[in-house]
KOLNU-277911 format. One record per residue (C-alpha): residue number from 0; x, y, z. Coordinates in nm, 2 decimals. Layout:
// KOLNU-277911
num: NUM&px: X&py: Y&pz: Z
...
This chain:
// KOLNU-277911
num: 0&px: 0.52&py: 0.72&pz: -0.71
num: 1&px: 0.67&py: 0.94&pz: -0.43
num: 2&px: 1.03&py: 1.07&pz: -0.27
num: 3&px: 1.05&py: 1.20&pz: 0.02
num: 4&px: 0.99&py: 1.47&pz: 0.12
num: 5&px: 0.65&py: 1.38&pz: -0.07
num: 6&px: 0.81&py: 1.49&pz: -0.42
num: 7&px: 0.56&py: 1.28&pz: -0.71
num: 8&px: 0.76&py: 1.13&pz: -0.90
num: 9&px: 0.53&py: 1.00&pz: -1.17
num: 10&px: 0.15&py: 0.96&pz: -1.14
num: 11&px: 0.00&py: 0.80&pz: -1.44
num: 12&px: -0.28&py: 0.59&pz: -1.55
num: 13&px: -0.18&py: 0.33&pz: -1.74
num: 14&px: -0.42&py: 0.20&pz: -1.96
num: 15&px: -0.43&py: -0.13&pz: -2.23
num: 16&px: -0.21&py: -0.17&pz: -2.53
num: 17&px: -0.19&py: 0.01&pz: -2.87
num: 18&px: -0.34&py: -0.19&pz: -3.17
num: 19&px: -0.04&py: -0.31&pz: -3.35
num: 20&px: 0.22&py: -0.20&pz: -3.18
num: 21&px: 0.30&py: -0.44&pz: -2.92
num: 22&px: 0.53&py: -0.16&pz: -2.72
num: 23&px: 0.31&py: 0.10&pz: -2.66
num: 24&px: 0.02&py: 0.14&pz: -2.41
num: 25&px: -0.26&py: 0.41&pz: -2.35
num: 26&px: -0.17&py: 0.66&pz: -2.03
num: 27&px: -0.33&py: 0.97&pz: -1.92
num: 28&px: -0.20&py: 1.14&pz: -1.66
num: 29&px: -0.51&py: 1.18&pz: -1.34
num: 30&px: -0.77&py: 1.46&pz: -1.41
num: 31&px: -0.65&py: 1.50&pz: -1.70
num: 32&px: -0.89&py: 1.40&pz: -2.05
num: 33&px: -0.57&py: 1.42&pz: -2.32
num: 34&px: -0.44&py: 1.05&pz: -2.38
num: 35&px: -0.09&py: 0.97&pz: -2.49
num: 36&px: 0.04&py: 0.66&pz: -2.66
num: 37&px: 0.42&py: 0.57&pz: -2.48
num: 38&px: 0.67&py: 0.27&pz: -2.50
num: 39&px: 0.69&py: 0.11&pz: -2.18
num: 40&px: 0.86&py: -0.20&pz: -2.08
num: 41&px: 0.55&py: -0.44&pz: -1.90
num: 42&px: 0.83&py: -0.63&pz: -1.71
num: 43&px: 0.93&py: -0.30&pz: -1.58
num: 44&px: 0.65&py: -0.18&pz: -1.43
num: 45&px: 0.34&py: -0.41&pz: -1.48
num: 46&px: 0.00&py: -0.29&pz: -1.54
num: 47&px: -0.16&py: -0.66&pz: -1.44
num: 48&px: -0.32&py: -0.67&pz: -1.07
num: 49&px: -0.27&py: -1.05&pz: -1.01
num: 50&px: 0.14&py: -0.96&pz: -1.07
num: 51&px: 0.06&py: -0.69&pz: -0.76
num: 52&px: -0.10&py: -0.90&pz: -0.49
num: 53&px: -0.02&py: -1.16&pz: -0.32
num: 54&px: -0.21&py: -1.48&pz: -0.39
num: 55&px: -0.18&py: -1.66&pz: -0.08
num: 56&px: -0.27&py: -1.49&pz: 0.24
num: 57&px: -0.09&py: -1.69&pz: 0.40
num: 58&px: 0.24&py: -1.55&pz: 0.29
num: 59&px: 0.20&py: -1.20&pz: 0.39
num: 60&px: 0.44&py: -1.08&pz: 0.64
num: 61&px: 0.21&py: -1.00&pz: 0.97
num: 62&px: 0.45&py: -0.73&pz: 1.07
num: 63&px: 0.40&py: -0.59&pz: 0.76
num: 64&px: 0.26&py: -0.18&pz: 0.70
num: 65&px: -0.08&py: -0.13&pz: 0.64
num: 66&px: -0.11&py: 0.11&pz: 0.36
num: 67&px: -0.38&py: 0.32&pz: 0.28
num: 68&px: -0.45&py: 0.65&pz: 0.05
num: 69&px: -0.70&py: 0.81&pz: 0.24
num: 70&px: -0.62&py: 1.01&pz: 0.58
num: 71&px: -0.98&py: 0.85&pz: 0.69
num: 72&px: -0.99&py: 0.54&pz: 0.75
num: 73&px: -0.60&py: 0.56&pz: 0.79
num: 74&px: -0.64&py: 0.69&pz: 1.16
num: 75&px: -0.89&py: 0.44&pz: 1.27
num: 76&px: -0.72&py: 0.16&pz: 1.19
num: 77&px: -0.39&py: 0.31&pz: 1.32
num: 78&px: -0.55&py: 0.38&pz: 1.59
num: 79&px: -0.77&py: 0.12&pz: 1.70
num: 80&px: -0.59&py: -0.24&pz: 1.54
num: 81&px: -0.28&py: -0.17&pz: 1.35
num: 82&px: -0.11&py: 0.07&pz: 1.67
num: 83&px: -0.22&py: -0.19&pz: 1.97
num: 84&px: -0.07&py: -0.44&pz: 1.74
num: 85&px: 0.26&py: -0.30&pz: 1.65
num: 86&px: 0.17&py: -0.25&pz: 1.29
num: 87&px: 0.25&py: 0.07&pz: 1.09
num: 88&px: 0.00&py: 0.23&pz: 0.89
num: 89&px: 0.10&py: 0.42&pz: 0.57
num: 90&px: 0.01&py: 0.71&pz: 0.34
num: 91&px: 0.05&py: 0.66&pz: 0.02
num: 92&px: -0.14&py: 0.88&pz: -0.24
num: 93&px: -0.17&py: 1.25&pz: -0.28
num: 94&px: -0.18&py: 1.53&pz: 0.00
num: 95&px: -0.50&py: 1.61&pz: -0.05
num: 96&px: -0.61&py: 1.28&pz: 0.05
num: 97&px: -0.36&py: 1.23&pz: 0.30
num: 98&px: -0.38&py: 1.50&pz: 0.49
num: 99&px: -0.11&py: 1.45&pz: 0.82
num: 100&px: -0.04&py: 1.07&pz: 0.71
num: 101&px: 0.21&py: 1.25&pz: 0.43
num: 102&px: 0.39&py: 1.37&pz: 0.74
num: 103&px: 0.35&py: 1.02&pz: 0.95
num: 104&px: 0.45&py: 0.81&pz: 0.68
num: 105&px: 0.78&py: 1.04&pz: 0.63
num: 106&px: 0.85&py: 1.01&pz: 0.97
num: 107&px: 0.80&py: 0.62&pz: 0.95
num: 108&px: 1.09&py: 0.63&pz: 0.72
num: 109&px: 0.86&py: 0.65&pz: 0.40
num: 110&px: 0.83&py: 0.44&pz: 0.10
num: 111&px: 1.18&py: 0.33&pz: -0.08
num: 112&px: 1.19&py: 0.18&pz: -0.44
């Protein structure tokens, strides 16, 4: 999760349960190898990809950002669909990866949670 001005807020990968103790999950935090065992509510923050997406295509706002974590192939498609169509594209992922789309996506008004 990011702020803006691009201030990470938590990056974490959140892995499956602890045996016997129905609380607590498996997370490691990226590029790091030490593995921590933490209570965290699922109904919180849910670790389950078919709670994530929508189901039904259908249902997805048109107008709504395209959102990517690369810089490449964020310009392309801002460039050649999403901008002729009136669609923003957004960063959302390190710097590194981003490269100028950390700036573009702040000056699109940038992710709110």
């Amino acid at each position: 999760m990011e702020t803006l001005p691009l201030n990470n807020l938590a990056s974490l990968i959140i892995g499956e349960g602890v045996k016997d103790d129905v609380e607590q999950r498996f997370v490691r935090i990226p590029g790091q190898d030490v593995v921590y065992a933490v209570k965290i509510d699922p109904e919180k923050l849910s670790t389950k990809f078919e709670e994530w997406i929508e189901k039904d295509l259908l249902n997805i706002d048109p107008t709504s950002p395209v959102i990517s974590h690369r810089w490449f192939p964020a310009a392309n498609i801002d460039y050649y669909m999403a901008g002729p169509a009136g669609i923003e594209v957004l960063g959302l992922g390190s710097l590194d990866g981003l490269h100028k789309y950390a700036w573009i996506t702040r000056d699109r008004g940038g992710f709110w949670m």
